[in-house]
C-alpha positions in Angstrom: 17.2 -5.9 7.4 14.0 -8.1 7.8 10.5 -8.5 6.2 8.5 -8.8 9.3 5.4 -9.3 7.1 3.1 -8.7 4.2 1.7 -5.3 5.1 -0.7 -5.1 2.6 -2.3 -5.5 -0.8 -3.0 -1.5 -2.4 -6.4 -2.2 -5.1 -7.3 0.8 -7.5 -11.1 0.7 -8.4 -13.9 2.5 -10.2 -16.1 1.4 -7.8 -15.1 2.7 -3.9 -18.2 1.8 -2.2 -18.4 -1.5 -4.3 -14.8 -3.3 -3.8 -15.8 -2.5 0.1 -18.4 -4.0 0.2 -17.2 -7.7 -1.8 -14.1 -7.4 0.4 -16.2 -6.5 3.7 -18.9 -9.3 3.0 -16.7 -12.1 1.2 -13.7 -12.1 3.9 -15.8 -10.3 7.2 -13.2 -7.6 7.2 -14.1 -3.8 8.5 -14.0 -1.2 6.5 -12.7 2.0 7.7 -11.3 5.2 7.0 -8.2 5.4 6.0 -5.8 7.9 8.5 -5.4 11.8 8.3 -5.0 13.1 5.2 -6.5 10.2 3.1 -10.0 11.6 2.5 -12.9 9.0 3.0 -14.7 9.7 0.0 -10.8 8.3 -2.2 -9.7 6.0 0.4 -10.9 3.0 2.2 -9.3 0.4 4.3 -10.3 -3.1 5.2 -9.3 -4.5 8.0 -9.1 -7.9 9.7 -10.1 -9.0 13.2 -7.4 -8.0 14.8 -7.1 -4.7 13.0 -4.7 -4.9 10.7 -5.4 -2.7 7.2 -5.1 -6.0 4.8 -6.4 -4.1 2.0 -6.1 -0.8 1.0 -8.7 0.4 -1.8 -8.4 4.0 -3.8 -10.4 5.5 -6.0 -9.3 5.7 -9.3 -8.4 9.5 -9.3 -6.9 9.8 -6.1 -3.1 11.0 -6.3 -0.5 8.4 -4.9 3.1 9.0 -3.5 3.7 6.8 -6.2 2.0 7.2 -9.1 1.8 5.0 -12.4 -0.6 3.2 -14.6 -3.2 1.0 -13.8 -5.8 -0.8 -15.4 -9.1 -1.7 -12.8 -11.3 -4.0 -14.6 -8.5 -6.1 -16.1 -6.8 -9.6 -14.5 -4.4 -8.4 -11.8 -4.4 -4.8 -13.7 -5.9 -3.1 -10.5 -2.9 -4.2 -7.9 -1.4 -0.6 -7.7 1.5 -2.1 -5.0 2.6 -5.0 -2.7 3.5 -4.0 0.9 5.5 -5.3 3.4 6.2 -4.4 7.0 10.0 -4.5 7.3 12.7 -3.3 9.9 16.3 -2.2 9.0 15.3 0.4 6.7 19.3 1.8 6.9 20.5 -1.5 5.9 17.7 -1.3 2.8 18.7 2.2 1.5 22.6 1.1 1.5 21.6 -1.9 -0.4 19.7 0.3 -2.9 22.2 2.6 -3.4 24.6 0.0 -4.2 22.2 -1.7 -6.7 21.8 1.6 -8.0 18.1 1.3 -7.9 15.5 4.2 -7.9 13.5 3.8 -5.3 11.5 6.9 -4.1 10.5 7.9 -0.2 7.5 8.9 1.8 7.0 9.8 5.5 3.4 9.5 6.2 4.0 11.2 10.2 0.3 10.9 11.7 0.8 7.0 11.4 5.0 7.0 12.1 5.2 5.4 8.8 8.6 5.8 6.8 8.3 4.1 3.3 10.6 3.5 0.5 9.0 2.5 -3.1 10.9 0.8 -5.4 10.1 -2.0 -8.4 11.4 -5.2 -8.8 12.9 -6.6 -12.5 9.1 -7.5 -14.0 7.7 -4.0 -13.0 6.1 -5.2 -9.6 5.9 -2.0 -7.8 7.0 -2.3 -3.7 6.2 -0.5 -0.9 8.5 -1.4 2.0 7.0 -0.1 5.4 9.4 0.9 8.3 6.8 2.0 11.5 8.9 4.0 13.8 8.0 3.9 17.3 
């Protein structure tokens, strides 16, 4: 198993068109769409030069795979997840299972994306990404 890299950071806001826009003109990254199903009007993603989605912003009433509480508008309160891009996702389940963690998976197909969501000991919720080629 290996963390290939931070994936990326998943923001819950009140304000869609806002968050874009600080994220778009603070750090120059390109807001997009995110990919079939997410609908544009609940979902946007920023990305960097080189394309990569760094942040992921949702609206505050749009359904996750993984749903739970969040509190936009408060100190750190509207960081929904952490993601990483990781490899080995075998290896991770087995190591789950023996921890005898609940973790919870999600296939997102039209982007080959196999996840697993599981917290760690403080309540940090992550998203471990497995892209299939």
């Amino acid at each position: 198993m290996q963390v290939n890299a931070l994936d990326h950071v998943n923001i819950i806001t009140a304000d869609l068109d806002g968050t874009a826009r600080f994220y778009g003109a603070l750090l120059d990254l390109e807001r997009r769409d995110g990919p079939h199903p997410l609908p544009a009007d609940k979902v946007q993603w920023m990305h960097d030069a080189v394309g990569r989605a760094i942040f992921h912003i949702n609206s505050e009433d749009f359904p996750r795979a993984y749903d739970r509480a969040v509190a936009p508008g408060t100190p750190t309160g509207a960081i929904h997840h952490v993601a990483l891009n990781c490899s080995g996702r075998g290896e991770v389940v087995a190591r789950l299972n023996a921890m005898g963690a609940d973790y919870k998976e999600n296939d997102v197909a039209s982007i080959g994306l196999r996840q697993i969501f599981v917290t760690d000991p403080n309540n940090v919720l992550l998203e471990l990404n497995f892209y299939e080629a």
